[in-house]
Each structure stands twice: as C-alpha cells, then as structure tokens.
C-alpha positions as CSV (number, residue, x, y, z in Angstrom):
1,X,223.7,31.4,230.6
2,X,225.0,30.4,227.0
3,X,224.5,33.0,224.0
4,X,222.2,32.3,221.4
5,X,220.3,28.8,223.0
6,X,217.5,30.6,224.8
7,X,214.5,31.7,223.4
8,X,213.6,35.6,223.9
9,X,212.1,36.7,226.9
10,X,209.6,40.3,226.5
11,X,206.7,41.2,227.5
12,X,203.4,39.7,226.0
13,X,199.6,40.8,226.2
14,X,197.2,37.2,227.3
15,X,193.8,37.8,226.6
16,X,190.7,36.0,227.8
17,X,188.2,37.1,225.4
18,X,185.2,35.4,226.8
19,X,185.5,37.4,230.7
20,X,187.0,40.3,228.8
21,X,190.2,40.0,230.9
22,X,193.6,40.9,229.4
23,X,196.9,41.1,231.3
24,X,200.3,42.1,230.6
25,X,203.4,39.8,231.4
26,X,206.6,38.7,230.5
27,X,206.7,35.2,228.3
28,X,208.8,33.5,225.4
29,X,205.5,32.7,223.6
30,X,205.9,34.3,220.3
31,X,202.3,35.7,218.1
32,X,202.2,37.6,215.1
33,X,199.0,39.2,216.3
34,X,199.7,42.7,217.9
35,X,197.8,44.8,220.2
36,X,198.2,48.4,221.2
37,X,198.0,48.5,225.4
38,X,197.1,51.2,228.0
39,X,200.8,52.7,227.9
40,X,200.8,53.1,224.7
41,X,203.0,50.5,223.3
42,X,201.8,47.8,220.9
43,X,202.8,44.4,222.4
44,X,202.1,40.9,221.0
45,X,198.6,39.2,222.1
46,X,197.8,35.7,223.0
47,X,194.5,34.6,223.0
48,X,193.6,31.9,226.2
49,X,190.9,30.1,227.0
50,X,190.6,30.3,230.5
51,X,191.9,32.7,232.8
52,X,191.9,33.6,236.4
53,X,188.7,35.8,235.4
54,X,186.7,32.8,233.7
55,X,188.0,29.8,235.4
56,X,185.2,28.6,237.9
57,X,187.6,28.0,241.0
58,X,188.3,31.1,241.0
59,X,185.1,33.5,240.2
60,X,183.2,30.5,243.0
61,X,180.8,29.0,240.7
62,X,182.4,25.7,240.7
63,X,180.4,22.9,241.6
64,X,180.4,20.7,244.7
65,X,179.8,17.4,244.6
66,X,177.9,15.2,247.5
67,X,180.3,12.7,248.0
68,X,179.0,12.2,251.4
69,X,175.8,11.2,249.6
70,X,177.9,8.8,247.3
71,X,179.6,6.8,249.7
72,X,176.3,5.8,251.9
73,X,174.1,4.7,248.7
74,X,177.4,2.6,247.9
75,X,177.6,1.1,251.3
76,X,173.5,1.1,251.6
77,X,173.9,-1.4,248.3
78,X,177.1,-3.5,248.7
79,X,178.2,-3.2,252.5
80,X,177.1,-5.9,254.7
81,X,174.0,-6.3,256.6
C-alpha cells in the first residue's frame, strides 16, 4: 500500500438508538462524538438509523405482500375472455 493516501482504519462504536443496539467495529468513518465502551476505552460513536436490531427483515415484522392476489384481479380486468 502507498504511505500517507489511505484514510485511518480503528475501531469505531455504531449505535442504533431507536433498538438500543450498539456494536463495536473497525471503520474509517471519523466522529467527534466519543463514547466510553464495556472495556473501558472511550472510542468514537456513530449514530445509524437502522441496524440489524431495528431493520424489519431482520427482527420478521416485514410485510408480505399478496402478489398472487394482484396478478388475478389484473388478469380478471384486462386478460381476455
């Protein structure tokens, strides 16, 4: 890798405030907000809006839709007789 070109790579706190879900990972995203973590050390904190936690794919309260439904009232209405 070249010297001096890349951006630095540590490890960063993302929060998801609204499921209460925080993790700890490494990223080049920069914050000036801190946060102290379990270990002890303070880390920076990025704030996200959706997480794993709060996304509805993944917690299963994601909603289905009938397309089954869709298709015959289209084909009821257009298709031929």
């Amino acid at each position: 890798m070249k010297q001096g070109i890349h951006p630095e790579y540590r490890p960063v706190v993302f929060r998801d405030q609204s499921a209460g879900y925080a993790f700890l990972t490494r990223s080049t995203v920069t914050s000036e907000r801190t946060v102290q973590w379990e270990d002890g050390h303070v880390y920076p904190v990025v704030d996200v809006d959706v997480s794993s936690a709060s996304h509805p794919f993944y917690t299963g309260r994601m909603r289905t839709l009938d397309t089954a439904g869709r298709v015959e009232r289209f084909k009821r209405r257009y298709g031929n007789d």
